[in-house]
C-alpha positions in Angstrom: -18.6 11.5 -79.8 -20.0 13.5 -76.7 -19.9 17.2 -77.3 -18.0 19.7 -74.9 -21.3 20.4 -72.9 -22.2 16.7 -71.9 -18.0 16.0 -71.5 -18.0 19.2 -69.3 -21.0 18.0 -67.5 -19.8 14.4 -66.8 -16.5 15.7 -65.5 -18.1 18.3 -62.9 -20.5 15.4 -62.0 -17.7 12.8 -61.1 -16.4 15.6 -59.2 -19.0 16.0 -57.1 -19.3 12.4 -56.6 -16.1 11.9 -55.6 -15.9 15.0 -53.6 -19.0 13.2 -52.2 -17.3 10.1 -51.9 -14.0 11.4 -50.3 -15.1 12.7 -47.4 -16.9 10.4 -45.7 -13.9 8.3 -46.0 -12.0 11.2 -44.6 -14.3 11.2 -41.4 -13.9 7.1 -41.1 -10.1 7.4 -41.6 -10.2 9.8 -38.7 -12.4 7.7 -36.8 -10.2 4.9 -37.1 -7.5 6.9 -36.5 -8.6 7.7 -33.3 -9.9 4.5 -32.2 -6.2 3.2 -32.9 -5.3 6.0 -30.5 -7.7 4.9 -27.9 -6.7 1.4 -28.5 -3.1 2.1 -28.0 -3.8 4.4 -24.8 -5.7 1.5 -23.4 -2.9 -1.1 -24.3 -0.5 1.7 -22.6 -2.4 1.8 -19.0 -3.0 -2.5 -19.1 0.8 -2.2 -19.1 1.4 0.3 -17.1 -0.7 -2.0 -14.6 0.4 -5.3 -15.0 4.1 -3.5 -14.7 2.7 -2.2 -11.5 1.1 -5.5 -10.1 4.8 -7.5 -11.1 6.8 -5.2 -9.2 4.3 -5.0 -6.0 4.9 -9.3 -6.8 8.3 -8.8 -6.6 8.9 -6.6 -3.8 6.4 -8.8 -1.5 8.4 -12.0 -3.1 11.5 -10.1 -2.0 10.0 -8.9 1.8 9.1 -12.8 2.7 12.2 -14.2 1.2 14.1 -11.6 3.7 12.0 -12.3 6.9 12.2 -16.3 6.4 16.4 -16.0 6.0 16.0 -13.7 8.9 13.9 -16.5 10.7 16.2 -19.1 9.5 19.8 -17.1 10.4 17.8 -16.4 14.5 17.1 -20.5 14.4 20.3 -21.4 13.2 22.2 -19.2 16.1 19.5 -20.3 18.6 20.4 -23.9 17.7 24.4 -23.0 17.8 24.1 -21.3 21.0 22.5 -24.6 22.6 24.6 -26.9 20.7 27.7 -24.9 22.3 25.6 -24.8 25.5 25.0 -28.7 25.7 28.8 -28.6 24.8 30.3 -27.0 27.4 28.2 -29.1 30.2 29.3 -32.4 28.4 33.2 -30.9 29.1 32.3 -30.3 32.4 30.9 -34.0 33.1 33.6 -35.6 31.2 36.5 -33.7 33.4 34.3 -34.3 36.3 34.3 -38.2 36.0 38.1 -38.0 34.8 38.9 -36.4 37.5 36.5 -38.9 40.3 38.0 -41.9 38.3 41.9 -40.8 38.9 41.1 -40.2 41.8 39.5 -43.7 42.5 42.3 -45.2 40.5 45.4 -43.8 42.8 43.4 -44.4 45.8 43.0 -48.3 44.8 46.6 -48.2 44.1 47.6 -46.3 48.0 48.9 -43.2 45.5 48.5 -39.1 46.5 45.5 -38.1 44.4 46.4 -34.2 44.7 47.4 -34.2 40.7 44.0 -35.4 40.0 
């Protein structure tokens, strides 16, 4: 059996070592620790970012999907106003030519073409 001297001795020595021991593992637990931190900062700000750069996406998606149903709403009452237009000049034609072919009409037939 060891005596009390070398018992004593072997305990304070595996002390020391693990005192030893225990602290650099401290210091590389903390240095992890704040490389996580880091890490996570980083991840946070790449986010933050791409968040940034989707919205920016969004609002220019938004800002040309206005202007071309702006573009298309101007074409479609350019074309409505001409379609009206060309309209109104056919009705005028068509009542013209009624009115020269009821007139041609009671003449042929010796009628008075004053309801024409």
């Amino acid at each position: 059996m060891l005596s009390k001297n070398k018992l004593l001795i072997a305990l304070f020595a595996s002390t020391i070592v693990l005192a030893a021991c225990s602290e650099p593992q401290e210091e590389s637990a903390e240095d992890v620790k704040q490389d996580a931190m880091e890490m996570a900062a980083d991840a946070q700000e790449e986010s933050t970012d791409m968040l940034n750069d989707a919205t920016d996406g969004v609002n220019n998606l938004k800002g040309e999907a206005t202007e071309a149903y702006d573009d298309a709403k101007d074409k479609a009452e350019e074309m409505y106003g001409d379609a009206k237009e060309s309209t109104d000049e056919m009705k005028e034609e068509t009542a013209e030519k009624m009115k020269e072919a009821c007139i041609a009409t009671k003449e042929s037939l010796g009628q008075s073409t004053e309801d024409c």
